[in-house]
N, C-alpha and C positions, 0 to 999 in steps of 0.2 A: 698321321704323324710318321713321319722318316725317320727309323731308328738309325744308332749307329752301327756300324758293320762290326759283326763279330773279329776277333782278332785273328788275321790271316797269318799263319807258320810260314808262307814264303815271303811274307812282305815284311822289310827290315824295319827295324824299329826305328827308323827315320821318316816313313812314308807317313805323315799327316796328316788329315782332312780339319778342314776346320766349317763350323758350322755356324749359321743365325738360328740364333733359342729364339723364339717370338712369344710370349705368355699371354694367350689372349684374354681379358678379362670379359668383356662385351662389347658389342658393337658401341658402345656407349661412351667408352674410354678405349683411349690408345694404348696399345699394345706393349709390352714391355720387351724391347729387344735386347739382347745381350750376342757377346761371342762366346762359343765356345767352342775348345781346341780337348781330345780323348787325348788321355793320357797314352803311351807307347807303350804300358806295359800290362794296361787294363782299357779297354777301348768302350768301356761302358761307362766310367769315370773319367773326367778330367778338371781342365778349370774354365770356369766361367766369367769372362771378361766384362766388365760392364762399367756404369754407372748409378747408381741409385738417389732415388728423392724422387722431386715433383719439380710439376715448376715455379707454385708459388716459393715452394722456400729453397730451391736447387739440388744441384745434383751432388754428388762423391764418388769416386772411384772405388773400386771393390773388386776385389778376385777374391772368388770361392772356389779355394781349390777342390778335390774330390767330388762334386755333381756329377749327379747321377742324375739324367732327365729322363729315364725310364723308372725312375720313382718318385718323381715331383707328384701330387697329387692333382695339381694343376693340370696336369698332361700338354706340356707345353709342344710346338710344332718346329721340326727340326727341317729348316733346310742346307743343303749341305752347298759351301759359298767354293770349296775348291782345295786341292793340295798344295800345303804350304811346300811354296817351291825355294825355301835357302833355309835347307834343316837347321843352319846355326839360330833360328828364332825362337825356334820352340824349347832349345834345349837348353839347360835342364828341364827336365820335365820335373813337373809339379807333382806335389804327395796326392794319392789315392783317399787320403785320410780326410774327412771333411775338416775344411777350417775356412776362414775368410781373414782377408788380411791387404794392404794396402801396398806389400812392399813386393817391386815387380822382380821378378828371375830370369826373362830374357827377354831376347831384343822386343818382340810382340808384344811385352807387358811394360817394357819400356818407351816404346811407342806409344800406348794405351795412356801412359800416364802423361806425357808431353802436351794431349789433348786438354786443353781443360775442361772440365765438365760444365754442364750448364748451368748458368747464374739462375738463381732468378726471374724470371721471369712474366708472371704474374703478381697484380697487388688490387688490395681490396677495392671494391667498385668503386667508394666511397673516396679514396684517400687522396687522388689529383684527377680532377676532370678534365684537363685539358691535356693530359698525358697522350703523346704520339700512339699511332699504333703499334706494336711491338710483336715481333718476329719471335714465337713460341717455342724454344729449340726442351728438347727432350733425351732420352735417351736414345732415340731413332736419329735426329740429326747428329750426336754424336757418334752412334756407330757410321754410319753413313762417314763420317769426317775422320772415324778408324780405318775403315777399309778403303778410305782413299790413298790414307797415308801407308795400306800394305801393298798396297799398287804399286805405290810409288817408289818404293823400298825394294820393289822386285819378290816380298812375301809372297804374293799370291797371284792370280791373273787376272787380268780386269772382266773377265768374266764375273766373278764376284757381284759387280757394279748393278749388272741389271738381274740378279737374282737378290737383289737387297729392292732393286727396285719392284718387282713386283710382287715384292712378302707383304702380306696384311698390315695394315697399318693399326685396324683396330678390331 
């Protein structure tokens, strides 16, 4: 697991890293992606961008602010996707303090929310037999459809892209 870098005295409180949390549960189920961006002032805490649910009954948006992924007991696997490169996204920066909450603080959590999360997408075996086959989006297609839109935005470097591509899926 990639920790985050302790807090560097010459690096100004602008310099960012932002990271994919992957929670592996088992090979059995997929993997729970999230973003998350270390706070500026404690690089052990920050907030964790994501979506939560499943897919039978869908997703929600969610920032936890203050996580700490060096005390999940999960021990979730950090890879590090790139320096957010237009410090205006990240700032303000989010409280150290745990909470969770819905309502976004900068451009990155405004972006986040733009996204909708996933509907839906499973339904009991039983309920329409002739029902299409249907495209299973999760929390991974939506970060996936995050960090395009931080590409796109100039956030981050399309590097990102293929370090999302080849994080665990489960």
């Amino acid at each position: 697991m990639a920790s985050p870098p302790d807090l560097d005295p010459d690096t100004t409180r602008l310099d960012r890293k932002a990271y994919l949390v992957a929670f592996l549960p088992s090979p059995m189920f997929p993997a729970h992606w999230a973003l998350w961006i270390p706070s500026a002032t404690d690089q052990q805490a920050g907030t964790l961008i994501n979506v939560r649910g499943d897919p039978r009954n869908g997703f929600a948006h969610e920032f936890e602010r203050g996580f700490r992924p060096r005390s999940c007991e999960s021990r979730p696997l950090l890879l590090e996707l790139g320096t957010i490169t237009d410090h205006g996204a990240v700032v303000p920066d989010g409280p150290t303090v745990p909470s969770i909450d819905i309502a976004a603080s900068n451009d990155v959590e405004h972006l986040a929310l733009s996204i909708p999360p996933p509907s839906p997408s499973l339904t009991p075996a039983g309920s329409n037999p002739r029902r299409a086959r249907v495209a299973i989006r999760n929390c991974q297609t939506w970060l996936h459809q995050l960090v395009d839109g931080m590409i796109e935005h100039a956030f981050i470097d399309s590097a990102a892209k293929e370090i999302l591509n080849s994080a665990p899926q489960h």
